[in-house]
N, C-alpha and C positions, 0 to 999 in steps of 0.2 A: 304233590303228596309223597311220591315215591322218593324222590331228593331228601325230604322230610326223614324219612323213617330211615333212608340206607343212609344217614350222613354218621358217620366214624364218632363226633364228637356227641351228639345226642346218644347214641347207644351207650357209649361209655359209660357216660353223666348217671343216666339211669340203671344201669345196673351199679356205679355206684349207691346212689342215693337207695337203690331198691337191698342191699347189699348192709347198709349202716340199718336201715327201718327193719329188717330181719334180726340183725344182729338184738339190738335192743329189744325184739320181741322176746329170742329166747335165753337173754340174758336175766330176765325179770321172772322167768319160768323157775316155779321151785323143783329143787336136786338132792339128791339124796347118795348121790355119786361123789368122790373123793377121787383126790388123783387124775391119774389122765384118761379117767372114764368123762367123768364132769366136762373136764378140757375139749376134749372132741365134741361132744355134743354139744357146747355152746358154740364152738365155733363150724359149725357142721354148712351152715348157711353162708361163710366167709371162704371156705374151701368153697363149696359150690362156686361162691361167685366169680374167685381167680381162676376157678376153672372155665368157666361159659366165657372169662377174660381172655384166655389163653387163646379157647378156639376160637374165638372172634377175630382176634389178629390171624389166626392161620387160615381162617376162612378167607380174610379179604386180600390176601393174596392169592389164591385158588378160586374165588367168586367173587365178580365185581355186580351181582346183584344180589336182592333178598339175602342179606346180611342181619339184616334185623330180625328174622325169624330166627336166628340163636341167639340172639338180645331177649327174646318175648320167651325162647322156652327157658332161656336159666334164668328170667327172672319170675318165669313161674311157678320153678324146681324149686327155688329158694323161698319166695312167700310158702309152697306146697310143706316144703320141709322143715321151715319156722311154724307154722301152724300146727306141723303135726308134733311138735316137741313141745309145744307149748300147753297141746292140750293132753300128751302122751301124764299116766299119772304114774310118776315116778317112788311111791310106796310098795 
């Protein structure tokens, strides 16, 4: 199970996959922003996830275990912060 979770190409895939399901959520969210207020906020959840990308590689050169636990927290940051713009009411 632990092979499972720390393997490099499963973390990825998922925060991929967890990364596009965000995106979509707060792309569908109605705006009332213009400009590059609108811009950021939609993409608020794709910044996060190149960001948990980032230190994911910098982690697994510095830890060769429990890798996956910055896989589980930025893909929690991103559903967290897709939900909260989704249901944030922008009037």
């Amino acid at each position: 199970m632990n092979t499972l979770l720390n393997n490099p190409k499963h973390n990825i895939i998922a925060i991929i996959i967890t990364e596009i399901i965000t995106l979509t959520i707060t792309f569908t969210a109605n705006y009332n922003y213009t400009g590059i207020e609108g811009v950021l906020v939609k993409w608020t959840p794709a910044f996060i996830g190149l960001f948990t990308l980032i230190i994911y590689f910098i982690s697994r050169f510095i830890f060769k275990k429990y890798n996956w636990l910055i896989s589980l927290a930025g893909i929690i940051f991103m559903v967290f912060a897709a939900v909260k713009i989704y249901t944030l009411n922008f009037s």
